[in-house]
KESEMAR-821021 format. One record per residue: x, z, y of N, C-alpha, C in turn. Coordinates in steps of 0.02 Angstrom, whole numbers, plus 50000, padded with zeros to 5 digits. Each point is the difference from the previous one (the first is absolute). Example, Ala and Ser with C-alpha at 12.3 -4.5 7.8 and 13.67 -1.06 7.14 Angstrom:
506605039049716499555000050059500455000050060
499824996450053500425000350059499615003750055
% end
This chain:
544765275654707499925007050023499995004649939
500555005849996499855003749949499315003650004
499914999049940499305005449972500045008749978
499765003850057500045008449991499535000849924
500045003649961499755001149950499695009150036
499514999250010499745007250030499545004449927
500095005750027499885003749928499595006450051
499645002949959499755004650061500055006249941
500055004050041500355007849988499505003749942
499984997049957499475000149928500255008049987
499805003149959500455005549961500284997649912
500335003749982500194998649945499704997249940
500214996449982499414996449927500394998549941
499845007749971500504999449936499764992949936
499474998350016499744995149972500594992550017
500034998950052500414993450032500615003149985
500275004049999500875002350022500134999749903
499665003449968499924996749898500154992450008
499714997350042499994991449986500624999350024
500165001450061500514999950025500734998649938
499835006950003500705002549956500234994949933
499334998249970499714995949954500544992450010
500114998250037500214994550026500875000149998
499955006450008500884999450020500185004549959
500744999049922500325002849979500215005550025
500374999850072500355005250033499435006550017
499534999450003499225004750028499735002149942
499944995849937499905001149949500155005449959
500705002750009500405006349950499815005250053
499545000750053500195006350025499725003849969
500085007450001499575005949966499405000350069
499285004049946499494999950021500015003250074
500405006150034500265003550037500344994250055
500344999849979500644993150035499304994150028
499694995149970499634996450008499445002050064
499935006249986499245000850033500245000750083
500855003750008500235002150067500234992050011
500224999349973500294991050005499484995850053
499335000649933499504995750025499675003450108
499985006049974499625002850066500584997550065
500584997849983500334999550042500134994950023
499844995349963500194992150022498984998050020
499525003450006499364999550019500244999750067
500385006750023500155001450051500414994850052
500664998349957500304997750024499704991050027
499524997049970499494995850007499545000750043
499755004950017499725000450056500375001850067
500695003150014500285001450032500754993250021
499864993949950500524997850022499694991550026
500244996349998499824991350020500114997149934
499554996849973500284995049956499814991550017
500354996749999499964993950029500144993349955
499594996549980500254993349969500204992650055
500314996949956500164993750051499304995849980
499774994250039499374999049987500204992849942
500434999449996500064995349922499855003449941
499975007950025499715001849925499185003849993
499654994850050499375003850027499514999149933
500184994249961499694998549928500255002549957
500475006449987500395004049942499835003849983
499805002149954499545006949985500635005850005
499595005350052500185005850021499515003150016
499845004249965499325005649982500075005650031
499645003550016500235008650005500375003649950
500124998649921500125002249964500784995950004
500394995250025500554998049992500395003750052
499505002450068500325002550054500135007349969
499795000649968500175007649984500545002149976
500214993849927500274999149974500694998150039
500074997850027500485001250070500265004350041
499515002950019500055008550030500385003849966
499705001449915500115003149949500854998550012
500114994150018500814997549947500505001150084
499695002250059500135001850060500125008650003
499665002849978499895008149971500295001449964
500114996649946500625001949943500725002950030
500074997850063500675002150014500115007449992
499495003550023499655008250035499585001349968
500044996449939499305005949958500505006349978
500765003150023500035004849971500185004650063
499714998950062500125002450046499405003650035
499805005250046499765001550028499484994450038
499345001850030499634995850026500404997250099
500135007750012500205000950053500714994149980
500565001549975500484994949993499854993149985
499384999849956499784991349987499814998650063
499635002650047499634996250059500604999850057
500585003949985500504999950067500544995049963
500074996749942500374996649968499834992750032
499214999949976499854993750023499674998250069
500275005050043499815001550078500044992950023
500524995049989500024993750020499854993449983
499645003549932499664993749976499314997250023
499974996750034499424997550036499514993449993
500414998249958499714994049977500364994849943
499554997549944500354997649933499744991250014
500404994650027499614994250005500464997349924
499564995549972499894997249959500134989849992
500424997449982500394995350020499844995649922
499964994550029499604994149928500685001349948
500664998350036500444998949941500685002450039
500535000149972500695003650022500074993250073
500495003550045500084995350054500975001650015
500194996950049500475002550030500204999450070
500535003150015500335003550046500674995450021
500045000150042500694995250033500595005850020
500575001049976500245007150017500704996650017
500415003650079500744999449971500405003749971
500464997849981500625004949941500614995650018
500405007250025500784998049999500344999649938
500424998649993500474998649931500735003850018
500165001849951500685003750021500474997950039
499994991650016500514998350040499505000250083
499605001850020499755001550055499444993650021
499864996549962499614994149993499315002449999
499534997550044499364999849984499614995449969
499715002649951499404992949962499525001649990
499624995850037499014999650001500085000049910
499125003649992500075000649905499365003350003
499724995249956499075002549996499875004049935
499855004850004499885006449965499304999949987
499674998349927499474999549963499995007449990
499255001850017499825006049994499135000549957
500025005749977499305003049957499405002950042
500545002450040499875008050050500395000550058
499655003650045500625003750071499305003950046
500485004750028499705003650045500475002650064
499965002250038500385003450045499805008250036
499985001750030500355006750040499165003849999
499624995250034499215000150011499594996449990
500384995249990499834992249991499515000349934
499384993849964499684999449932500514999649947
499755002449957500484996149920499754996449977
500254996150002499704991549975500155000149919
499644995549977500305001349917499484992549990
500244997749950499994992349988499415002949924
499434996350001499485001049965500144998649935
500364993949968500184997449957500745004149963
500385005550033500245005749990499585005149998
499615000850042499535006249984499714999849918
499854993249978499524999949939500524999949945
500745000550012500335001149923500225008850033
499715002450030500115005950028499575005849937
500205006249976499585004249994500135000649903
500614997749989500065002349933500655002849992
500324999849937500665003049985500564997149977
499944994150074500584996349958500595000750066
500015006750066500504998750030499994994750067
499444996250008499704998950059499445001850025
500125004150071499144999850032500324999950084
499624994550041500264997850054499575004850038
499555001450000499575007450023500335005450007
500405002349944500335005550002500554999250040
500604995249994500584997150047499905001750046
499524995050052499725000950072499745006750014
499745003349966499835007550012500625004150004
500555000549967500635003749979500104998550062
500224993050031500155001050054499935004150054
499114999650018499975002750015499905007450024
500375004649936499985005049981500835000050030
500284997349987500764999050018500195000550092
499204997950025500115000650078499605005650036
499915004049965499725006850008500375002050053
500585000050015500545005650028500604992550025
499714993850011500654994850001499434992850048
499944996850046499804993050006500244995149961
500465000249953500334995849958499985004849928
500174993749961500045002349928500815000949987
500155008249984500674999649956499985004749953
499534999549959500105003849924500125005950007
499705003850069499965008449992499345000150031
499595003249979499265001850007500075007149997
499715001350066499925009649997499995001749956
500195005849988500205002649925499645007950005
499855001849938499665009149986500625003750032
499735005750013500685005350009500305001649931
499584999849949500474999049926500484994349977
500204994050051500184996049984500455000050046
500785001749960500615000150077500064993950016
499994996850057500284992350032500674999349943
500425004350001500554998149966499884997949915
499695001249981499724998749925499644994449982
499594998850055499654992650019500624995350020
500365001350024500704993250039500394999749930
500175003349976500575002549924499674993949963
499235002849984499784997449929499784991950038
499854997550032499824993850017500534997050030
500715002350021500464995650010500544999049926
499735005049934500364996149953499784995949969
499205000150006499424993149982500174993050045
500205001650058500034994550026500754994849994
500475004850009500774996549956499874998949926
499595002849952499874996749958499794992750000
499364999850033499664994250045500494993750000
500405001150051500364996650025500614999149959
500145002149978500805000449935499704993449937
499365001449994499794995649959499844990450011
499705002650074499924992850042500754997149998
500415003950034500644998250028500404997349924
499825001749945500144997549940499914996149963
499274997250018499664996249971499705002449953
499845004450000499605005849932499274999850022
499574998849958499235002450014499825006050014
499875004750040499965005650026499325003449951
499895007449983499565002349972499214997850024
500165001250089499374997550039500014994350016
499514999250021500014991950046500484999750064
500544997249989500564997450071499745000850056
499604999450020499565001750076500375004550015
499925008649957500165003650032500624999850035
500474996849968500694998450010500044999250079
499584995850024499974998850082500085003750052
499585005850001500035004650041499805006949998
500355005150013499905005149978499125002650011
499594996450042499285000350014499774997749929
500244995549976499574994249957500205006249938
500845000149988499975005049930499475006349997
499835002650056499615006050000499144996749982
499644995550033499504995649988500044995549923
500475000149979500084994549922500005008049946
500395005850017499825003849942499315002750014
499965000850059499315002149989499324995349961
500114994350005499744995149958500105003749920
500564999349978500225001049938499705006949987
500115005950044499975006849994498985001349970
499714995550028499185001349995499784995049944
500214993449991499894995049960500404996749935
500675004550005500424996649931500595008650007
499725004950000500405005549989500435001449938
499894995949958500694998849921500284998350034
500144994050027500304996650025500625004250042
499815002150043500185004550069500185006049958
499715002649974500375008449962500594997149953
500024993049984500654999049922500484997050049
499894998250051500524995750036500325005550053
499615005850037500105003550054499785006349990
500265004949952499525005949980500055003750051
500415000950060500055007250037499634996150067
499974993049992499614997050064499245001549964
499804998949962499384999549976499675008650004
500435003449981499915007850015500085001550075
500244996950036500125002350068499204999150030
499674993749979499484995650049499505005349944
500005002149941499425004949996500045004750027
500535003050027500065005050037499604998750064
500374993850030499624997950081499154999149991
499794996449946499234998849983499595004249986
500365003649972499615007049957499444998149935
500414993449989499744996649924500494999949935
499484998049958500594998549936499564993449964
500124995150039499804994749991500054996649904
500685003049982500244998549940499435002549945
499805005049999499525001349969499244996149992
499854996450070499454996749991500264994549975
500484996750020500234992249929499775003749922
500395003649987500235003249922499154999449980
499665003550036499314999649996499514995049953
500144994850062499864991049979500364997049956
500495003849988500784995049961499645002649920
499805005550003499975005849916499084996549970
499504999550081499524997949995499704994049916
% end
């Protein structure tokens, strides 16, 4: 039986949300300003959402101060957004269960000649429409630095991606400053890049994932965009400018931060 991790509607404790931050590289560079709206928001979002472990990990240490630290890296998406837009962003997030180790999925896939083949798809993470976001614990814990993975953030993008969609396809409501057409331009030459490189046998700037599906490319830079932004600005400069535009961050600056540190 999964285990609810219940938290009761505490108020803010800049004392715990320091420890917090303390823990995780990515929480670490924020400015004093940035941190404090960060922190009040993922308090919130902790008392307002489900968090759930599988009960194989009922002996794992998970503190109040790791859940936060979670929240925190859940909030990051919308720390440059309005409160009103963070709480209608994550209108569908209802619950974060928590999974001992990666599992998989039995999926079919046609092949170009019209063939179907069963094919089990190892996963970190997944969520759906309304559905929990599951995220694999043992991903969660290489989660939260700057190296270009965080399976927290993925599963969240997503569901930022189904704002305005029951499925994921790499358009997430967009600002009225942000033409649809400028968003399709700049992420369909990222994605024939993507793919020009797979189809080549070339190592791609990002991780090949994105290559898969136009859901996953939008969920994999966003990975890159919060957690390995060199990366993402030297490989994709007008994609990497587009998603500060959509975030209303400049993520690049908090690496340089830690990088100059």
């Amino acid at each position: 039986m999964l285990r609810w991790l219940k938290r009761s509607a505490s108020p803010f404790s800049p004392r715990a949300w320091c420890q917090a931050c303390q823990r995780l590289p990515l929480l670490a560079t924020l400015t004093p300003t940035e941190a404090t709206l960060l922190g009040e928001r993922a308090s919130r979002f902790l008392a307002t959402k489900r968090l759930t472990l599988h009960p194989e990990l009922a002996d794992t240490p998970f503190d109040d101060i790791d859940q936060l630290a979670l929240a925190g890296q859940a909030c990051l998406l919308t720390l440059g957004w309005s409160q009103t837009e963070h709480r209608e962003a994550f209108a569908n997030v209802h619950e974060i269960v928590i999974l001992p180790d990666g599992f998989t999925r039995e999926l079919e896939e046609m092949d170009e000649f019209g063939v179907v083949h069963q094919i089990k798809d190892e996963r970190a993470g997944e969520t759906s429409y309304q559905g929990p976001v599951v995220v694999a614990y043992t991903d969660l814990a290489q989660s939260g630095d700057f190296t270009g993975f965080n399976v927290l953030i993925h599963e969240l993008a997503h569901k930022l991606d189904m704002g305005n969609s029951m499925d994921i396809d790499g358009f997430p409501p967009l600002p009225r400053s942000l033409p649809p057409a400028q968003w399709h331009g700049v992420f369909t030459e990222v994605w024939d890049d993507l793919n020009r490189c797979v189809n080549a046998g070339i190592e791609p700037p990002i991780d090949d994932y994105a290559a898969s599906h136009p859901g996953e490319c939008f969920a994999v830079c966003c990975e890159y965009f919060f957690t390995a932004p060199h990366t993402l600005q030297r490989a994709y400069p007008a994609l990497y400018d587009l998603l500060c535009h959509y975030f209303n961050q400049r993520p690049l600056i908090r690496w340089e931060s830690l990088a100059n540190a």
